[in-house]
MIMI-990607 format. One line per field, with one value per residue: x, y, z of N, C-alpha, C, O, CB in turn. Coordinates in steps of 0.2 Angstrom, whole numbers, m for minus. Glycine has a CB too. Example, Ala and Ser with C-alpha at 12.3 -4.5 7.8 and 13.67 -1.06 7.14 Angstrom:
! residues 2
n_c1 66 | 64
n_c2 m28 | m11
n_c3 39 | 35
ca_c1 62 | 68
ca_c2 m22 | m5
ca_c3 39 | 36
c_c1 66 | 64
c_c2 m16 | 0
c_c3 39 | 39
o_c1 71 | 67
o_c2 m17 | 6
o_c3 42 | 40
cb_c1 57 | 70
cb_c2 m22 | m3
cb_c3 45 | 29
This chain:
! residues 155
n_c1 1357 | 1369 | 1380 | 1381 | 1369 | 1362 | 1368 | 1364 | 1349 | 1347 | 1353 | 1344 | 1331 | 1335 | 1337 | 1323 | 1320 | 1325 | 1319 | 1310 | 1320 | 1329 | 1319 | 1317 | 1329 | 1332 | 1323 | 1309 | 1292 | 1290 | 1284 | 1277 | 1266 | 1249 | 1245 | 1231 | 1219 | 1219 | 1211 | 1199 | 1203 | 1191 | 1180 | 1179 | 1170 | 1159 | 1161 | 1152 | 1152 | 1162 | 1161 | 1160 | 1149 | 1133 | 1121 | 1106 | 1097 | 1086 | 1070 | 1060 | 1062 | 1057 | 1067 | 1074 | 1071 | 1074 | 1085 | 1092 | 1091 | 1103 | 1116 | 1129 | 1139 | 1146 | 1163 | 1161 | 1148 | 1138 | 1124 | 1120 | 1115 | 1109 | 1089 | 1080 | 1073 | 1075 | 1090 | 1095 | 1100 | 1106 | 1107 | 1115 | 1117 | 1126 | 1126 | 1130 | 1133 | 1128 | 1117 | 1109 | 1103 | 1094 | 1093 | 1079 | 1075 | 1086 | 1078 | 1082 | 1068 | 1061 | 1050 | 1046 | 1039 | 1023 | 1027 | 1040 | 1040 | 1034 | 1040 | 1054 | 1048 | 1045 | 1058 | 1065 | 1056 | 1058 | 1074 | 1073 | 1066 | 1075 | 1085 | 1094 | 1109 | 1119 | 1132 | 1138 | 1150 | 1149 | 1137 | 1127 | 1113 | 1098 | 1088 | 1075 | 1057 | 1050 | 1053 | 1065 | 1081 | 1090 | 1107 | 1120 | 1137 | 1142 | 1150
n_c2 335 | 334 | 345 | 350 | 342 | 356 | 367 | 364 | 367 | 379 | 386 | 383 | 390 | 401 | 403 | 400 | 413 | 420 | 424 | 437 | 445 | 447 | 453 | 463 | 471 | 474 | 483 | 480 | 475 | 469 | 452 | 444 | 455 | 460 | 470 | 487 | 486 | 500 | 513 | 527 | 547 | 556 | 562 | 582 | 593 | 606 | 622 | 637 | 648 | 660 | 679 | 678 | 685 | 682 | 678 | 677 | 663 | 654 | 650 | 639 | 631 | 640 | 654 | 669 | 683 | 697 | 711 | 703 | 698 | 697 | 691 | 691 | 683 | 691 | 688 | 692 | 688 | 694 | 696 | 705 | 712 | 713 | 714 | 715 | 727 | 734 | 736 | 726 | 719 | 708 | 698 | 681 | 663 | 652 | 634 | 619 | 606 | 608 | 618 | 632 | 651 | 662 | 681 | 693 | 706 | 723 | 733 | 748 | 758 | 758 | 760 | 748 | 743 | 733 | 719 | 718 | 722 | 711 | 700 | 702 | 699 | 686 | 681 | 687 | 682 | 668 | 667 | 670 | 661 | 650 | 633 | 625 | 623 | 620 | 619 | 616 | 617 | 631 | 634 | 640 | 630 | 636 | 630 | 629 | 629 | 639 | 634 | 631 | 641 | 643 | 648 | 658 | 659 | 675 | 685
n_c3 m46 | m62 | m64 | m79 | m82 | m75 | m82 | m94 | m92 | m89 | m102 | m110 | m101 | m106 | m120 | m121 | m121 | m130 | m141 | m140 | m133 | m142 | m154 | m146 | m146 | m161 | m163 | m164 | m160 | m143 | m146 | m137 | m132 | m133 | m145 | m145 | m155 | m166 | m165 | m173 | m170 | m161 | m169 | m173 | m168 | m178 | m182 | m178 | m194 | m189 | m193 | m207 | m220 | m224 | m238 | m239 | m247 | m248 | m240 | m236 | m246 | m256 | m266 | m263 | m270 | m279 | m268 | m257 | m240 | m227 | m214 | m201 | m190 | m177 | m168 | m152 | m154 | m158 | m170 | m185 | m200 | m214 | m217 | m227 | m229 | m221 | m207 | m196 | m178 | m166 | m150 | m154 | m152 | m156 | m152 | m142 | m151 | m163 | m161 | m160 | m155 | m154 | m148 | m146 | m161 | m164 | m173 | m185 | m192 | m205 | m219 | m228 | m246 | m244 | m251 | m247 | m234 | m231 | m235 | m226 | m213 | m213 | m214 | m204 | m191 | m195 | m193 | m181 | m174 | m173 | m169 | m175 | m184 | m199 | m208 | m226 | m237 | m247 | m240 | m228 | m216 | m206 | m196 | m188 | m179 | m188 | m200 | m214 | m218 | m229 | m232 | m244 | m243 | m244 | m258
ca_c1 1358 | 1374 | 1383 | 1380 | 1360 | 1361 | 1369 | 1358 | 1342 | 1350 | 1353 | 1334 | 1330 | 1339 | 1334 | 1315 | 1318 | 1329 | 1315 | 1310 | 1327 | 1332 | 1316 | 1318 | 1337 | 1330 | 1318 | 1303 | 1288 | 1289 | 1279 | 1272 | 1263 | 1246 | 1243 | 1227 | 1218 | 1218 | 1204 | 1200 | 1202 | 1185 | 1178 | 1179 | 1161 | 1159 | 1163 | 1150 | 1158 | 1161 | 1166 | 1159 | 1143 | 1129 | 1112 | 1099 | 1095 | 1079 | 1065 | 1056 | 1062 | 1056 | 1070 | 1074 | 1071 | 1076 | 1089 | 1093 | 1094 | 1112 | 1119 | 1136 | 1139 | 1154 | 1167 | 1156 | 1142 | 1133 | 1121 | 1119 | 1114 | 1101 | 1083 | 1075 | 1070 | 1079 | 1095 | 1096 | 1105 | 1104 | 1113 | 1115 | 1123 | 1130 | 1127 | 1132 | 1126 | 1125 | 1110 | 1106 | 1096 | 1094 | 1088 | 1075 | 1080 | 1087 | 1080 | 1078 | 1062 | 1062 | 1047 | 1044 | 1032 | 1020 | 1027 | 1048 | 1040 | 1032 | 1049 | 1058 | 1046 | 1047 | 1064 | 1066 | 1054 | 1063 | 1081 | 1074 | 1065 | 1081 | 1086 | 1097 | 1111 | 1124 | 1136 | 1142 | 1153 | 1148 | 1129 | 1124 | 1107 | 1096 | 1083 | 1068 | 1049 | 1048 | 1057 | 1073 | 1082 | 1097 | 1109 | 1124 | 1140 | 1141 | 1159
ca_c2 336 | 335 | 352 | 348 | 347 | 364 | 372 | 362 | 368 | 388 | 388 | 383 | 396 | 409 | 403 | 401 | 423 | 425 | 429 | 443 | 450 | 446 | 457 | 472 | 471 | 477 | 488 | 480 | 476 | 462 | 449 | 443 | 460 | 462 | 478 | 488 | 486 | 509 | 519 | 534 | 550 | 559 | 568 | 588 | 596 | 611 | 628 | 641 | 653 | 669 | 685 | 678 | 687 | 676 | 681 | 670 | 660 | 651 | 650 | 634 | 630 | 647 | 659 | 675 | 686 | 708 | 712 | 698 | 696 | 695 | 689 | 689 | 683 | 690 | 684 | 695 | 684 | 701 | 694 | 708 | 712 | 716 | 708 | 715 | 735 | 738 | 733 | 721 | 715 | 702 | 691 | 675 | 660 | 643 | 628 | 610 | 599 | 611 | 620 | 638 | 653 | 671 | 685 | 699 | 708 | 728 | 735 | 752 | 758 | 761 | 757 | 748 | 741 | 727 | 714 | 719 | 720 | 702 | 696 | 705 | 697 | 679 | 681 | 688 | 677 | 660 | 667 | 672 | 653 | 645 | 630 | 623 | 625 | 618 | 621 | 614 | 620 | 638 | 636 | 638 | 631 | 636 | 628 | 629 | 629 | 642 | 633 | 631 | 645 | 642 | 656 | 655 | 666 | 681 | 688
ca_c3 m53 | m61 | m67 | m87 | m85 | m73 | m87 | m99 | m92 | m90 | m108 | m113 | m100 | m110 | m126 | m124 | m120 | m136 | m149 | m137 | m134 | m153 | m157 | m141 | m148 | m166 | m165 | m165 | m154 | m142 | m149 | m133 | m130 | m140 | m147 | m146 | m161 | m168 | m165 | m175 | m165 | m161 | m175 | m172 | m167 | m182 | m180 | m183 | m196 | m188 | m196 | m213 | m222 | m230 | m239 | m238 | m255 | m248 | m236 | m234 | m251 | m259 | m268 | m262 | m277 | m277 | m263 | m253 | m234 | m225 | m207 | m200 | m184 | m176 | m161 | m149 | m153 | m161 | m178 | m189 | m206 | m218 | m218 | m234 | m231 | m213 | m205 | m186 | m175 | m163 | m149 | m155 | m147 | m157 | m144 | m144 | m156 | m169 | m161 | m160 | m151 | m158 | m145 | m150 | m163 | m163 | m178 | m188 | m193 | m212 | m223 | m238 | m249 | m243 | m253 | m246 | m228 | m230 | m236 | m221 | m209 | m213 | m215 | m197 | m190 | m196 | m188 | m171 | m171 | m179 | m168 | m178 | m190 | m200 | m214 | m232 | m243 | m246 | m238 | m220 | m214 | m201 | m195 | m184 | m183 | m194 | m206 | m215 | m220 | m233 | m235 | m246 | m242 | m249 | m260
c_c1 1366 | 1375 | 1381 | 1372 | 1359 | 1362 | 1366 | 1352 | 1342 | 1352 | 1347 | 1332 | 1329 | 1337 | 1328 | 1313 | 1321 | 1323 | 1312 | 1316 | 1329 | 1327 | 1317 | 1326 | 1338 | 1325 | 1311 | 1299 | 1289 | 1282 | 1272 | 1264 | 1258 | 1245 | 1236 | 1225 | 1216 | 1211 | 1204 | 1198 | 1195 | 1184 | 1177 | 1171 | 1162 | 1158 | 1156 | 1153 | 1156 | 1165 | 1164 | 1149 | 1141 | 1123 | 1110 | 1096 | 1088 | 1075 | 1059 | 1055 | 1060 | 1061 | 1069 | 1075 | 1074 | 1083 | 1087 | 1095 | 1099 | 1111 | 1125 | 1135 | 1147 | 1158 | 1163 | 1150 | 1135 | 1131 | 1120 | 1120 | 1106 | 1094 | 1078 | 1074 | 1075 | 1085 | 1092 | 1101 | 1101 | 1109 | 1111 | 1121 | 1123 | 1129 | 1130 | 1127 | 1124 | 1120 | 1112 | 1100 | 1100 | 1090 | 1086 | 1080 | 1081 | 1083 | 1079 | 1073 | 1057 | 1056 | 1047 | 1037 | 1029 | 1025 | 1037 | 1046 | 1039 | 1038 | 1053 | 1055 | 1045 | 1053 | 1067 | 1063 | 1057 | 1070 | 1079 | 1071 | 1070 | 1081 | 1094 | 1101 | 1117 | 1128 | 1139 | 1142 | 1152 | 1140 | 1130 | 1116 | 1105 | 1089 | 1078 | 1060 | 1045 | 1050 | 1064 | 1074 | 1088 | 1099 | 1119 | 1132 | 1143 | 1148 | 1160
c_c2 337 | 344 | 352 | 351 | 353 | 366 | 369 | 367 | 377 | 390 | 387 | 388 | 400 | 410 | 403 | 409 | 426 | 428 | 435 | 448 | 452 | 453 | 465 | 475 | 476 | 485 | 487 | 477 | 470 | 456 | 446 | 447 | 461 | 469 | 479 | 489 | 496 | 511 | 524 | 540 | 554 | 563 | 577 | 590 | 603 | 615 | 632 | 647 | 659 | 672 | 683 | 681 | 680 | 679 | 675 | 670 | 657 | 651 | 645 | 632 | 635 | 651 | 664 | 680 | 693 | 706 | 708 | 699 | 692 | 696 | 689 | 688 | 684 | 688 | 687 | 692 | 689 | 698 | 705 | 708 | 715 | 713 | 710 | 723 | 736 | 734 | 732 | 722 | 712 | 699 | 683 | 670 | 654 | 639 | 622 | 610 | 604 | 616 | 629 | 643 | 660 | 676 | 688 | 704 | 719 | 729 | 741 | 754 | 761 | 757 | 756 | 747 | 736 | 721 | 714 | 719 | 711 | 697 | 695 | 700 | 691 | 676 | 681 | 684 | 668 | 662 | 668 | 663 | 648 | 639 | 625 | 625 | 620 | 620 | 614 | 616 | 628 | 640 | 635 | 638 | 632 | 633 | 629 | 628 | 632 | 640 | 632 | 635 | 643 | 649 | 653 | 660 | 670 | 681 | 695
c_c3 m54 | m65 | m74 | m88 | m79 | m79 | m93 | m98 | m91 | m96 | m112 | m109 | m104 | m116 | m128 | m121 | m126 | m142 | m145 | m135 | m138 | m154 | m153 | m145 | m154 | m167 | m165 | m160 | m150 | m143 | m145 | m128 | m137 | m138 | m148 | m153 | m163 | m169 | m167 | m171 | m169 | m167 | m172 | m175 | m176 | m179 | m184 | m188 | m196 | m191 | m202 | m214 | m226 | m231 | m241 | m245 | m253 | m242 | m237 | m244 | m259 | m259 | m264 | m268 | m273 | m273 | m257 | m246 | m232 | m219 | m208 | m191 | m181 | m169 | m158 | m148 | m154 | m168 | m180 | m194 | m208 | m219 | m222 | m234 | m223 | m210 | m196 | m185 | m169 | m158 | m154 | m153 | m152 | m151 | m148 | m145 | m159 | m169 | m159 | m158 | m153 | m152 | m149 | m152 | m161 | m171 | m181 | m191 | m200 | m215 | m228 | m241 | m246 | m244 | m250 | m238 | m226 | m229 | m226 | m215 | m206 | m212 | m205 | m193 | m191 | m192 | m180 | m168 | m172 | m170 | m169 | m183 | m193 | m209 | m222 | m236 | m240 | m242 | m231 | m221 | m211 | m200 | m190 | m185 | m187 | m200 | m209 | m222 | m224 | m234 | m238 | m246 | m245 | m251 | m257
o_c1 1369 | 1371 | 1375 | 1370 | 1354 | 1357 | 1367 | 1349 | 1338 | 1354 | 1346 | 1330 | 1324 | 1336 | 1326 | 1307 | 1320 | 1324 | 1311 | 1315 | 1331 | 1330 | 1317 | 1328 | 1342 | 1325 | 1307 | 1301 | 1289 | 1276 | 1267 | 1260 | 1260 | 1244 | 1233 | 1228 | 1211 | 1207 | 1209 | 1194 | 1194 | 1188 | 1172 | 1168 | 1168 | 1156 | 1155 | 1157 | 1151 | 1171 | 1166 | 1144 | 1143 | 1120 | 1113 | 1094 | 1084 | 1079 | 1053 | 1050 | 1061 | 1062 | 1064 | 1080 | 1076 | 1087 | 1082 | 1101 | 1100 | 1107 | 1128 | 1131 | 1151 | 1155 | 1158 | 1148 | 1130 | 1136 | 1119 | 1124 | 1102 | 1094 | 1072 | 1075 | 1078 | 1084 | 1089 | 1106 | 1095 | 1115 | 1105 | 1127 | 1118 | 1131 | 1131 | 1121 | 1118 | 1119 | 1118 | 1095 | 1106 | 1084 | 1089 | 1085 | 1077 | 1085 | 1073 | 1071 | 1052 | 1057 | 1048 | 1032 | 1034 | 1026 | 1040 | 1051 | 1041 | 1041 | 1054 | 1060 | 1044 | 1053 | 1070 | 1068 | 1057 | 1071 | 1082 | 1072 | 1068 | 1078 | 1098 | 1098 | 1119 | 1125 | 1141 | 1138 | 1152 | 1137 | 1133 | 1113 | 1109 | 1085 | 1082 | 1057 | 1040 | 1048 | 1069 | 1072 | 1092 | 1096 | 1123 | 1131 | 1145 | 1152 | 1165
o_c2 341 | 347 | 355 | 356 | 356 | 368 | 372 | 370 | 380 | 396 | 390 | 392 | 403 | 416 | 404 | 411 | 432 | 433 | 439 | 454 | 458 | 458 | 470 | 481 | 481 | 490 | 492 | 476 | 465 | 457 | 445 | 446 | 462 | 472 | 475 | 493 | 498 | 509 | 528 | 539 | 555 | 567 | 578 | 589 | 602 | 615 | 632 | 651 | 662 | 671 | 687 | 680 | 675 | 682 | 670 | 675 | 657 | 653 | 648 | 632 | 634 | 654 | 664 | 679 | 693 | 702 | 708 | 701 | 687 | 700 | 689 | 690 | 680 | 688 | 685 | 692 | 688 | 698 | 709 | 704 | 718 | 710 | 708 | 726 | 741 | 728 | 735 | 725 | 713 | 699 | 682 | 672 | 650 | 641 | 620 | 611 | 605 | 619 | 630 | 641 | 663 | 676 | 689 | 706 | 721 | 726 | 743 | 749 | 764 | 751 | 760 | 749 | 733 | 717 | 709 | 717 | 708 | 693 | 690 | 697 | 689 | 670 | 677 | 680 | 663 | 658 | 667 | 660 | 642 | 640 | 623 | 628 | 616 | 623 | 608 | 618 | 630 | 646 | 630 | 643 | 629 | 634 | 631 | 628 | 631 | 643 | 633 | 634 | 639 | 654 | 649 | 665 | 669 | 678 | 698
o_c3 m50 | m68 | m73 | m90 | m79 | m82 | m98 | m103 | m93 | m96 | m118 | m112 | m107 | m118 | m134 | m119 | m127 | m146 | m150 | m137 | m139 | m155 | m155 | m146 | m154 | m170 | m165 | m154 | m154 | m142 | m147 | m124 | m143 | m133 | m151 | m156 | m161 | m173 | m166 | m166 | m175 | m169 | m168 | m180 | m178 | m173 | m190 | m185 | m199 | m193 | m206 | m210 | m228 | m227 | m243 | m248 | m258 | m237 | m238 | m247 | m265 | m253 | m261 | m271 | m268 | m275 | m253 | m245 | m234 | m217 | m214 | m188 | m183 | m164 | m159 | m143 | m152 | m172 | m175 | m195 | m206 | m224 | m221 | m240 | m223 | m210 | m192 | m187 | m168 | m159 | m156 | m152 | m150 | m146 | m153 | m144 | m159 | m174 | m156 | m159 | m152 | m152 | m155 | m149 | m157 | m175 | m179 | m195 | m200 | m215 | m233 | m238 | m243 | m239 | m252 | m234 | m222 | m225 | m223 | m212 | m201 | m210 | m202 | m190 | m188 | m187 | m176 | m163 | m172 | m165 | m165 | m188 | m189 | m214 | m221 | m240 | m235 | m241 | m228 | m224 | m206 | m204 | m186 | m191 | m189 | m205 | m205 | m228 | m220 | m236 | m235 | m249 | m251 | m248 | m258
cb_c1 1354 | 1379 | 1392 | 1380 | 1351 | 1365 | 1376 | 1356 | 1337 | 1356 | 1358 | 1327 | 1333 | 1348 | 1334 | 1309 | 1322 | 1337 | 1308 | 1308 | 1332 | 1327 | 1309 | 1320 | 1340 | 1327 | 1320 | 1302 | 1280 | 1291 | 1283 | 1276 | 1268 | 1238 | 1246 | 1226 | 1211 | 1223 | 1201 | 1195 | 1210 | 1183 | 1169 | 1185 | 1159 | 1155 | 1171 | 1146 | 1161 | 1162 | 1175 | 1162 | 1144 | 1127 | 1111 | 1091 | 1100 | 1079 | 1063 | 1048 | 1059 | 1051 | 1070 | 1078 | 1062 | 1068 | 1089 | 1098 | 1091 | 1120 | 1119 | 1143 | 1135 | 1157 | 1176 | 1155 | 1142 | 1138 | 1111 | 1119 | 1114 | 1101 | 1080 | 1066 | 1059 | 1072 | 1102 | 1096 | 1112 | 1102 | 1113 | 1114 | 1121 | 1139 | 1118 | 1135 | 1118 | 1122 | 1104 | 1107 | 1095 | 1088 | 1089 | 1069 | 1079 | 1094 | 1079 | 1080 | 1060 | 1070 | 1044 | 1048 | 1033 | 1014 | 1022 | 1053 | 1035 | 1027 | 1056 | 1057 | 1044 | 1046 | 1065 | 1065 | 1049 | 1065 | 1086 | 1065 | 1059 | 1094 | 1080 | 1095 | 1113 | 1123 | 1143 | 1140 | 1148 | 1149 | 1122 | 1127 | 1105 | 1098 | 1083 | 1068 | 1045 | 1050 | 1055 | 1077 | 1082 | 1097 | 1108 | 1121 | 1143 | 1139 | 1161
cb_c2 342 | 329 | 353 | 338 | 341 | 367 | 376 | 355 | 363 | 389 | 385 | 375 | 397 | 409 | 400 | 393 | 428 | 420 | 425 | 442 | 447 | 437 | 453 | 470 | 462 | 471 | 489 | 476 | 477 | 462 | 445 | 439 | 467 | 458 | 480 | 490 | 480 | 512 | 521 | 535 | 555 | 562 | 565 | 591 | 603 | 611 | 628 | 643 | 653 | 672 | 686 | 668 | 695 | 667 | 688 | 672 | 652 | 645 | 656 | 636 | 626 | 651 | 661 | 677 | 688 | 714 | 719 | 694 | 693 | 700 | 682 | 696 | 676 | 698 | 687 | 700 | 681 | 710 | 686 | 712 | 705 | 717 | 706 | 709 | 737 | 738 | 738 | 711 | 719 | 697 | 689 | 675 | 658 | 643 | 626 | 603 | 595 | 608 | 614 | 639 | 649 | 672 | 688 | 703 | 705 | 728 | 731 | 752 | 761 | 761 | 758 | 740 | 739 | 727 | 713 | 726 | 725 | 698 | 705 | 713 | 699 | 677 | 687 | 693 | 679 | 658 | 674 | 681 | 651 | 653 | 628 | 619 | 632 | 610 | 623 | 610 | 617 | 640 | 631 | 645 | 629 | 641 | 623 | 634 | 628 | 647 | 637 | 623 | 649 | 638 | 664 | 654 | 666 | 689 | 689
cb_c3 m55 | m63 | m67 | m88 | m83 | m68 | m88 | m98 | m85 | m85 | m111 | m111 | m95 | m111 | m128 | m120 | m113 | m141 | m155 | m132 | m132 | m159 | m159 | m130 | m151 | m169 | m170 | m171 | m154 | m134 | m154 | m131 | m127 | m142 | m153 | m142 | m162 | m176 | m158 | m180 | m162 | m155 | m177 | m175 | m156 | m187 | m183 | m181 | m203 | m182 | m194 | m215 | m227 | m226 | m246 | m231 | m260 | m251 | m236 | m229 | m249 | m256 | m273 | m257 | m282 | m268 | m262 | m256 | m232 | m227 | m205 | m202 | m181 | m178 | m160 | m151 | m146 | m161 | m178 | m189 | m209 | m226 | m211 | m233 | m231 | m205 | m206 | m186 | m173 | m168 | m139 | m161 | m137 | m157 | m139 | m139 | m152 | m172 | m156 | m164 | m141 | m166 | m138 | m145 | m170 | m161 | m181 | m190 | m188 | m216 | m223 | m242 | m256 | m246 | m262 | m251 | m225 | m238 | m241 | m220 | m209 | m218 | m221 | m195 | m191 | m206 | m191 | m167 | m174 | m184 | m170 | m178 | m189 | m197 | m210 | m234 | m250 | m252 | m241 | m214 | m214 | m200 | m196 | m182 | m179 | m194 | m207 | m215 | m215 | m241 | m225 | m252 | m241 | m246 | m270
């Protein structure tokens, strides 16, 4: 080969690298590297909200009339509140996936009327069977085979 086409075929070399060089030169991506197409980062699990009070608005679709039944579950993982005539408490544990488990409760031994113990007891029974829970807006639900509990949070 003479000298000429060496440095002929060493200037097509050089030139079939310049729009990669050209573009590393700039700033921008080399063009012969694909890029992975963006995936959205995972969705964050829900938080149950602790340290916030809530009185329960319903019970298998049924109001709570009179003096309304309240939860808090706080950092400790200690539920109390009011459940219609007598104050609780409770552990309770948040789990993955939303789900939820209430031990037996603590409670004082104050009587009411019939129709504010019935309350109380439906009420308590649905949170110790609860299963499940989750949030919107200002409502937290709980659910289980007692049922589902709506409670809205308190001011």
């Amino acid at each position: 080969m003479t000298v000429s086409r060496v440095a002929a075929l060493a200037l097509l070399a050089a030139l079939a690298g310049a729009p990669q060089a050209l573009a590393q030169g700039f700033g921008m991506p080399d063009p012969s590297e694909q890029q992975a197409p963006a995936v959205p980062p995972p969705m964050m699990p829900k938080q149950f909200p602790l340290g916030v009070t809530f009185e329960a608005a319903s019970l298998n679709g049924r109001a709570f009339d009179g003096e309304r039944p309240a939860l808090t579950l706080d950092e400790t993982l200690r539920l109390r509140g009011f459940s219609g005539c007598n104050n609780y408490s409770a552990t309770a544990y948040p789990l993955r996936d939303q789900g939820f488990a209430v031990g037996p409760f603590a409670l004082t031994r104050r009587e009411c009327d019939n129709a504010t113990m019935q309350k109380e007891r439906t009420f308590l029974e649905a949170l110790r069977a609860a299963q499940s829970w989750d949030t919107e807006g200002p409502r937290l639900t709980i659910k289980g085979p007692r049922g589902e509990l709506v409670l809205e949070r308190a001011l």
